[in-house]
Backbone as a ProteinNet text record, in pm:
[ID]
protein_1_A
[PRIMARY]
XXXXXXXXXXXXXXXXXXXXXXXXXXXXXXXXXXXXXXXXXXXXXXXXXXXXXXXXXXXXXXXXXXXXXXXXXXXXXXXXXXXXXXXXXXXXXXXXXXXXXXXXX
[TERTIARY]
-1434.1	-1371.9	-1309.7	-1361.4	-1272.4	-1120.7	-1035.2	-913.7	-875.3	-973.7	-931.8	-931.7	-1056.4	-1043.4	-959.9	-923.6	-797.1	-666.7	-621.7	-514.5	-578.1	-685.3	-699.3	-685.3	-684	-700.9	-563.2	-477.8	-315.5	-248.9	-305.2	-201	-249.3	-349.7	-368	-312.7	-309.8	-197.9	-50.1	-39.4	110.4	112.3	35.8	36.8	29.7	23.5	-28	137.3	179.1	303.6	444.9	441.9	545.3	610	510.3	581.6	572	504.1	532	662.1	694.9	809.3	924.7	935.4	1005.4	1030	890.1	865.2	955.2	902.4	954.3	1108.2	1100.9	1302.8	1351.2	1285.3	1323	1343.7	1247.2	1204.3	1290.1	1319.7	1429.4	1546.1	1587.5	1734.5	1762.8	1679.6	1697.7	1688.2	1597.2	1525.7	1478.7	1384.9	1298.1	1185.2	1139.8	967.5	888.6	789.2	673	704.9	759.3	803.4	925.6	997.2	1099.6	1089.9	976.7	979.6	906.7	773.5	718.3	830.9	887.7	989.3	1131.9	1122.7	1200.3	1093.8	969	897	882.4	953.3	970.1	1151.5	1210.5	1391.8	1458.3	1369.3	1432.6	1306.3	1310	1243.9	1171.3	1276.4	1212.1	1133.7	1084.9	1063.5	927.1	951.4	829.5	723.2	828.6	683.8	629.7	705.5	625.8	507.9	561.3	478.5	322.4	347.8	200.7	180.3	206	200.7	86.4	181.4	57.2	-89.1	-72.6	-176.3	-260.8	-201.4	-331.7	-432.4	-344	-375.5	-467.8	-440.8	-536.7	-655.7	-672.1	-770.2	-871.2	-777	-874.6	-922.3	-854.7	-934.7	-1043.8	-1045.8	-1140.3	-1285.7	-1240.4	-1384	-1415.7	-1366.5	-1407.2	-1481.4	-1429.1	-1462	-1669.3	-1616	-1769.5	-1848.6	-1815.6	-1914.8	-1979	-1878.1	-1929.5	-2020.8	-1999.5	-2050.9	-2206.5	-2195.3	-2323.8	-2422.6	-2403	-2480.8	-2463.8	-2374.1	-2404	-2417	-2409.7	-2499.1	-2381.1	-2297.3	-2141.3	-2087.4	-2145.7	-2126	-1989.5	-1937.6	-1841.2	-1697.3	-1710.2	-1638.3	-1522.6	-1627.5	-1564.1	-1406.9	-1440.6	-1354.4	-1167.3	-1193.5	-1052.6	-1025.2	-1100.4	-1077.9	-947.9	-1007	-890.6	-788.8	-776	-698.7	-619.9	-632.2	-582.4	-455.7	-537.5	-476.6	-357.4	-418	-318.6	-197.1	-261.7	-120.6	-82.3	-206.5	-124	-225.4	-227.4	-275.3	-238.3	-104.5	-75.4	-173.7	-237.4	-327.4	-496.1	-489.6	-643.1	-737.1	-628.8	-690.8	-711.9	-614.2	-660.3	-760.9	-779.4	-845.8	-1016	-1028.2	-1148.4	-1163.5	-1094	-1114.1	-1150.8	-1090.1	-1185.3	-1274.7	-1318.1	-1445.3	-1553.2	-1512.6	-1597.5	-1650.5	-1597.4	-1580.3	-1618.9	-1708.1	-1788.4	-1948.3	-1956.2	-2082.7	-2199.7	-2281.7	-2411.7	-2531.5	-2546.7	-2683.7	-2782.9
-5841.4	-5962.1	-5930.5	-6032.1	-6017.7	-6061.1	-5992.2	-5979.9	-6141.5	-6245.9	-6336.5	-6464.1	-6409.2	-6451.5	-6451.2	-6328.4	-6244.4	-6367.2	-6364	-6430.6	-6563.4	-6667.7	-6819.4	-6844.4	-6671.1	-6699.6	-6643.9	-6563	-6588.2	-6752.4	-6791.6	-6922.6	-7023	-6985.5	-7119.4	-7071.5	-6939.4	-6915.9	-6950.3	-6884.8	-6953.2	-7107.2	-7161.5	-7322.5	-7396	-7332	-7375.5	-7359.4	-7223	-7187.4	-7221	-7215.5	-7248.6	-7389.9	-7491.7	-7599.4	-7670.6	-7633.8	-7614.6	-7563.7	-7438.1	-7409.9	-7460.1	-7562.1	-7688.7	-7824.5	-7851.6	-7956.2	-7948.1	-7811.9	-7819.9	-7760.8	-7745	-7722	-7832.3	-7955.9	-8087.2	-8136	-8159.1	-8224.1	-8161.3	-7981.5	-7979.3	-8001.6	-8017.3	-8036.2	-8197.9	-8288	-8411.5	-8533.3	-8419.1	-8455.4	-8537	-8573.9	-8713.1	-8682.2	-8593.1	-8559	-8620.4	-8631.9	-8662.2	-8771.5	-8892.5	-9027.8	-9023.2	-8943.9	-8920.8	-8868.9	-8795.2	-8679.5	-8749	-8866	-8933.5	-9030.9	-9121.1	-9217	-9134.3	-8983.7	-8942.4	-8952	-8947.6	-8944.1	-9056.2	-9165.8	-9311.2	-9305.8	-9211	-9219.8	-9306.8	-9247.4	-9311.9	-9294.6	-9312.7	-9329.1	-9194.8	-9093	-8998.1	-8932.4	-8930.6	-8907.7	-8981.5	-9118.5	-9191.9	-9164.6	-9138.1	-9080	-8961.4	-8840.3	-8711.7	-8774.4	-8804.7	-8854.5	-8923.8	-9028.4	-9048.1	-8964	-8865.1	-8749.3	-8714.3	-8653.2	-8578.4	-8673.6	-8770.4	-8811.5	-8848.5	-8930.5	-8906.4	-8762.6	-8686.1	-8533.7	-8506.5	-8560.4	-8512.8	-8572.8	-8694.5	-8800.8	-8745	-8652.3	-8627.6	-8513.2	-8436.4	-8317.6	-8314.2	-8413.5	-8503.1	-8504.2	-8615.9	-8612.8	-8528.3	-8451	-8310.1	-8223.6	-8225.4	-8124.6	-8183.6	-8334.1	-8388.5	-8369.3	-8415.6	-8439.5	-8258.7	-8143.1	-8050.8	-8007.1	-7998.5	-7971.5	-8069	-8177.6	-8284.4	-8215.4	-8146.7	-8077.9	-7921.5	-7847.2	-7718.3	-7672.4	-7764.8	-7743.5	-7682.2	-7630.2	-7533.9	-7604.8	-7598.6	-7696.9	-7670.6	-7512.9	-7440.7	-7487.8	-7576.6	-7588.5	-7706.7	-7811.1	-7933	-7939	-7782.9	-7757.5	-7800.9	-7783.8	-7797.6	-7923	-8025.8	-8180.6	-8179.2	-8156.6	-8152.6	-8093.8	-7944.7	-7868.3	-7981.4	-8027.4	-8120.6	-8221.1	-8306.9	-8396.8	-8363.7	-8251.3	-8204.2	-8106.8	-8039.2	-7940.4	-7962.1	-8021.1	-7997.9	-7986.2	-8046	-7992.9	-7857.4	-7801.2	-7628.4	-7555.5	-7620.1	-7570.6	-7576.1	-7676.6	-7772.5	-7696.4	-7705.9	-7664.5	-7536.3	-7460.9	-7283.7	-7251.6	-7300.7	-7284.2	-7359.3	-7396	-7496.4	-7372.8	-7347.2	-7239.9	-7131	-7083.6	-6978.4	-7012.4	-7089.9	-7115.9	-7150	-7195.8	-7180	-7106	-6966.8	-6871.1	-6774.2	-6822.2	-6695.2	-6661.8	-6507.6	-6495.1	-6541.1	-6587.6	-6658.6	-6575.5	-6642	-6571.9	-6545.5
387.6	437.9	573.6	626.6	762.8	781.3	852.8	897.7	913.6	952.3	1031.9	865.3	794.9	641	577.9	592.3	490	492.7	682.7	757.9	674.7	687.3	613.3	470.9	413.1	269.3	227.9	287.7	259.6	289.4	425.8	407.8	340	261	116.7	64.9	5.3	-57.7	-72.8	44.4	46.3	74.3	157.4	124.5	37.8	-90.2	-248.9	-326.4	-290	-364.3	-281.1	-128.2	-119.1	-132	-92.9	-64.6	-275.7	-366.3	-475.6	-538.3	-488.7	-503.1	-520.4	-358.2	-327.1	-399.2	-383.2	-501.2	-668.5	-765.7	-873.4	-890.4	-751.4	-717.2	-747.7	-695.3	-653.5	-750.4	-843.9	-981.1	-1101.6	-1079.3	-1169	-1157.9	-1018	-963.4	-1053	-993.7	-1007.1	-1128.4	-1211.2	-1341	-1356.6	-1232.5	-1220.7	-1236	-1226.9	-1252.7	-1082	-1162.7	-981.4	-959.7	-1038.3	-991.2	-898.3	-948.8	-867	-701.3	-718	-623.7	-524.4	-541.6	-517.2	-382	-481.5	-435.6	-325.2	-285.5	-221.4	-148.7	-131.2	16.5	69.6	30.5	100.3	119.5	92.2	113.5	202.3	318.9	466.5	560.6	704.1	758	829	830.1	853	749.8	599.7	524.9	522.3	531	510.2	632.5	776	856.5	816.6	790.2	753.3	651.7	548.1	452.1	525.9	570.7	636.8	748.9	806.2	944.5	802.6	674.2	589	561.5	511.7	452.2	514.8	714.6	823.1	832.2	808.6	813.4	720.4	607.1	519.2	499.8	546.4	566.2	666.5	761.6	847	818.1	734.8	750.8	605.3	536.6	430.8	500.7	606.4	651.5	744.7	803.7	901.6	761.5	644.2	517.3	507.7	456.7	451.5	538.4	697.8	770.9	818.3	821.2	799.5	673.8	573.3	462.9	439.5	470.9	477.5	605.6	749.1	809.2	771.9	717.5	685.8	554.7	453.4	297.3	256	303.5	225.8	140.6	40.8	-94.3	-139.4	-161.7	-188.8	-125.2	65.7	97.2	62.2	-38	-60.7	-146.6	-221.9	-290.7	-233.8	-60.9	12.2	1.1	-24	-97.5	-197.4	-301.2	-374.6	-389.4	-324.2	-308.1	-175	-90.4	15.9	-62.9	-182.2	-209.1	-353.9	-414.8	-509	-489.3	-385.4	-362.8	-203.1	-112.7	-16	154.8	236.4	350.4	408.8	361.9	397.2	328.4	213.1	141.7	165.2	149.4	213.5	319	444.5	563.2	582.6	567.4	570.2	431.7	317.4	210.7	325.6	370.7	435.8	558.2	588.7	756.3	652.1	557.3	437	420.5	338.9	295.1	433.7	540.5	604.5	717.3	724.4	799.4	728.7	607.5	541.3	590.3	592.4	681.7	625	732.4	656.4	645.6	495.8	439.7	468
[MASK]
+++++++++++++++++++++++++++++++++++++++++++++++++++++++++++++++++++++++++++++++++++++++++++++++++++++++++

């Protein structure tokens, strides 16, 4: 593996666990569960922009995932889809720069 792999495939990592971390900090502090945690990303206004900052973000890097994968067959890469929308674009995008920065066959 290359050095530059290694570097895309730590920050899914940590893009998976840290902001998780946060999250079930949140959810046990508050004892609201994901509804709760949900309804703090509409709080106020600075909250509600991050919130869509993410989900433009992830929209886009959705179809950057497809429209690559539909011309380079990297079937493997779609996987950063869901990893995007369940844990996270810190996750998504370096998990997608992994998967697609593997040498070709």
């Amino acid at each position: 593996m290359s050095p530059l792999r290694a570097v895309y495939l730590g920050l899914a990592v940590w893009g998976a666990i840290h902001p998780m971390w946060w999250f079930v900090a949140y959810m046990r502090e508050t004892g609201t569960g994901l509804g709760g945690l949900i309804d703090a990303w509409y709080a106020n206004a600075s909250t509600t922009g991050l919130t869509w900052d993410l989900t433009i973000a992830a929209i886009a890097l959705t179809v950057w995932v497809l429209a690559e994968t539909w011309v380079r067959r990297n079937w493997e890469a779609l996987l950063a889809i869901p990893a995007t929308f369940c844990i996270g674009v810190s996750c998504g995008l370096p998990l997608y720069l992994f998967l697609r920065s593997r040498p070709v066959r």
